[in-house]
Backbone bond lengths (Angstrom), bond angles and torsions (degrees), N, CA, C in turn:
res aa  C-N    CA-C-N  psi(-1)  N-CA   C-N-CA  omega(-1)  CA-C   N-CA-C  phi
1 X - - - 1.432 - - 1.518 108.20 -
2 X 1.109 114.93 133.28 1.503 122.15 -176.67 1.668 113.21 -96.15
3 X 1.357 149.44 100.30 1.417 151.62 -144.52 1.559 82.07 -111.43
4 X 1.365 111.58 135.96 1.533 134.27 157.15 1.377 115.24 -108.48
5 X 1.402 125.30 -12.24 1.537 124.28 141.35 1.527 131.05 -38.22
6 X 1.713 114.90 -60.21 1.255 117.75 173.65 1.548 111.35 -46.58
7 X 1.607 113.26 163.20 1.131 124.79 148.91 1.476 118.19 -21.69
8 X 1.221 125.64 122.62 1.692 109.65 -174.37 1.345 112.53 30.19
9 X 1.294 143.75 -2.33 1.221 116.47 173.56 1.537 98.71 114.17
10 X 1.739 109.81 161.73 1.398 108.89 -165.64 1.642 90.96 -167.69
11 X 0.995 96.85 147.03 2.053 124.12 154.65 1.707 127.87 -87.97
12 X 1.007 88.89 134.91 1.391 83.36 -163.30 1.367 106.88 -138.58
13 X 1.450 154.55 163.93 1.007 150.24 -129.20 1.729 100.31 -172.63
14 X 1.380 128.45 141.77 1.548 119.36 179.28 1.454 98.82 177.09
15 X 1.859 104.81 138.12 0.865 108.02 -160.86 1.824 99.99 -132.54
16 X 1.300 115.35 118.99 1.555 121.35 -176.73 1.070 133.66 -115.60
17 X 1.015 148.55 96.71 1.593 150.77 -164.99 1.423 119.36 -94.36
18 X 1.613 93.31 27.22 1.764 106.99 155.73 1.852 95.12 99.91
19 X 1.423 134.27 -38.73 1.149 134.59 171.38 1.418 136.37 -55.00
20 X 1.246 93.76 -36.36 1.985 91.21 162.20 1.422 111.57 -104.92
21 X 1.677 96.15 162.70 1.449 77.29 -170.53 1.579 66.07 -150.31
22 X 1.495 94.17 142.48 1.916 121.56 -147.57 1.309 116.26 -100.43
23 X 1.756 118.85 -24.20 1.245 133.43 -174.84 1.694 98.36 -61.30
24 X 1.678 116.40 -35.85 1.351 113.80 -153.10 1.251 102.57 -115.92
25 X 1.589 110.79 9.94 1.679 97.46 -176.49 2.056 105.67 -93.25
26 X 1.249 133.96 177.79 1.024 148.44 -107.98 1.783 85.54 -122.47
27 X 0.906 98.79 -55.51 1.840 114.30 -162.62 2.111 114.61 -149.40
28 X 1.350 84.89 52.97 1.518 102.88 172.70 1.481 116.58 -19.39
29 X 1.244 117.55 -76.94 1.692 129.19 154.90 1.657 95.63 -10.51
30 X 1.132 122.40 -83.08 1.837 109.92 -173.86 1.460 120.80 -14.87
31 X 1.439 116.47 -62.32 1.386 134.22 172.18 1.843 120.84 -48.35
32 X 0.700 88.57 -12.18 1.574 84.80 -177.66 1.512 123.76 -77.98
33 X 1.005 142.10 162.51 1.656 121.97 -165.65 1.247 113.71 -132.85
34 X 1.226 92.02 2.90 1.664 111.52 178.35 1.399 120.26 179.62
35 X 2.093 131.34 120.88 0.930 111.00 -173.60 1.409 95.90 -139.54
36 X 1.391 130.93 -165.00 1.650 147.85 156.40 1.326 103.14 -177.74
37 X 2.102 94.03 147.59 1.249 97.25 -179.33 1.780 110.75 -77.43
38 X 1.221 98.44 167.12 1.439 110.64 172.84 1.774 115.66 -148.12
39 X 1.179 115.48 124.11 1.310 122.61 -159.61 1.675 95.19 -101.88
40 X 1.489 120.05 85.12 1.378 125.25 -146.43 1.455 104.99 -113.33
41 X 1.645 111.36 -1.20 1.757 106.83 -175.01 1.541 88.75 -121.22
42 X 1.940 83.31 148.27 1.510 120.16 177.95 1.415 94.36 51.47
43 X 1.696 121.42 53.00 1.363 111.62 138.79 1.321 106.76 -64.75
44 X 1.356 131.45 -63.10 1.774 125.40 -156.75 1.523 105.39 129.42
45 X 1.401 118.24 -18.75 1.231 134.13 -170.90 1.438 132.72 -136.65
46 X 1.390 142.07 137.53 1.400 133.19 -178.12 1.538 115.30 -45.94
47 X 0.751 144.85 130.62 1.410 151.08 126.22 1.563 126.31 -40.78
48 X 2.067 93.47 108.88 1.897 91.75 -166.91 1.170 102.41 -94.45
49 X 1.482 118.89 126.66 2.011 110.80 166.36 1.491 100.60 -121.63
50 X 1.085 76.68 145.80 1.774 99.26 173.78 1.859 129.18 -137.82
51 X 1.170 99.39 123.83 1.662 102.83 -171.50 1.573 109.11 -82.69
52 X 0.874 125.00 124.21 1.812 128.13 162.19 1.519 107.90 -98.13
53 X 1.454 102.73 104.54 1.547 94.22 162.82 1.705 110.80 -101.88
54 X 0.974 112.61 134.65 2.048 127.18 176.20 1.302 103.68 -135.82
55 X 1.794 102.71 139.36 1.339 98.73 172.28 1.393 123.38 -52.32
56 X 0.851 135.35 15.60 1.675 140.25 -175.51 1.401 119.10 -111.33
57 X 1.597 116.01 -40.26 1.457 113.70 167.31 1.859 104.62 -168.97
58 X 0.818 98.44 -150.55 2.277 109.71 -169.77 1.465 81.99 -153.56
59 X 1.493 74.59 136.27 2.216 104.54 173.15 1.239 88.66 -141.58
60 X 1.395 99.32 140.06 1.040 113.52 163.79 1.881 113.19 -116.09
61 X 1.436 147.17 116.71 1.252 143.73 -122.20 1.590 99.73 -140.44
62 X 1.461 137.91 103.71 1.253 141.97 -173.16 1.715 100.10 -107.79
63 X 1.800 101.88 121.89 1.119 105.72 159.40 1.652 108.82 65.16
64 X 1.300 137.12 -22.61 1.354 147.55 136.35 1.303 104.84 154.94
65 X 1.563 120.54 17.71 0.893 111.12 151.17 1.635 135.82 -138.07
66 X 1.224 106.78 -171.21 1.825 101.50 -146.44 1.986 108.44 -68.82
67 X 0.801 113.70 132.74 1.606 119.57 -174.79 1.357 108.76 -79.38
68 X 1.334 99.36 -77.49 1.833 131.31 157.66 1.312 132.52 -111.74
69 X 0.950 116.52 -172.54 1.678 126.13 158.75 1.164 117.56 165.42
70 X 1.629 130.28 142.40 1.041 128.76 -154.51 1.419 104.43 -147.64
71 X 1.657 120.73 148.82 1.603 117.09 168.79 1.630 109.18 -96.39
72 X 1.091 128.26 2.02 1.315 140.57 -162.20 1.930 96.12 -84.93
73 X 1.318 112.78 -58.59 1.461 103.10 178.46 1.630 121.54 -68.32
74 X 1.054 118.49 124.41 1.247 126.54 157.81 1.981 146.13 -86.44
75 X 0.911 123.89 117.54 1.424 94.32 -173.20 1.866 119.02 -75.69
76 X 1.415 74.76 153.86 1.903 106.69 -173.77 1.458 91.95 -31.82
77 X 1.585 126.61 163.57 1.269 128.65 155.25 1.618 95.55 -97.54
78 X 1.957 90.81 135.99 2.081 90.34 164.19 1.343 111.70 -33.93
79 X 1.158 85.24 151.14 1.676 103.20 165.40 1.374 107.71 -105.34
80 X 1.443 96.69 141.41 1.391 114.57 166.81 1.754 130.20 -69.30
């Protein structure tokens, strides 16, 4: 999620399994599991992001470099 509230702007990361529900909570920002700012308007240019998921952790990577990253997310098991 890209915030135009923050300072220049920010990344933000959040993860829901249908139980919270974010419109009504208090201080949204809390929830997030990983963020950095990013000062992303009137560069002149697109903005590249890219997610790495590995069994080991999630990055999230702005412009080529690292935003976040976390060992806390895991990926989904296939589905059957």
């Amino acid at each position: 999620m890209a915030d135009i509230q923050a300072q220049g702007g920010s990344i933000r990361g959040f993860l829901n399994d249908g139980t919270t529900e974010y419109k009504n909570h208090h201080s949204v920002d809390s929830l997030a599991f990983g963020h950095c700012d990013y000062a992303y308007r009137n560069l002149g240019r697109p903005s590249r992001l890219q997610i790495q998921q590995q069994p080991d952790f999630f990055e999230v990577v702005v412009d080529g470099k690292s935003c976040f990253k976390s060992d806390k997310v895991r990926p989904l098991p296939p589905s059957s």
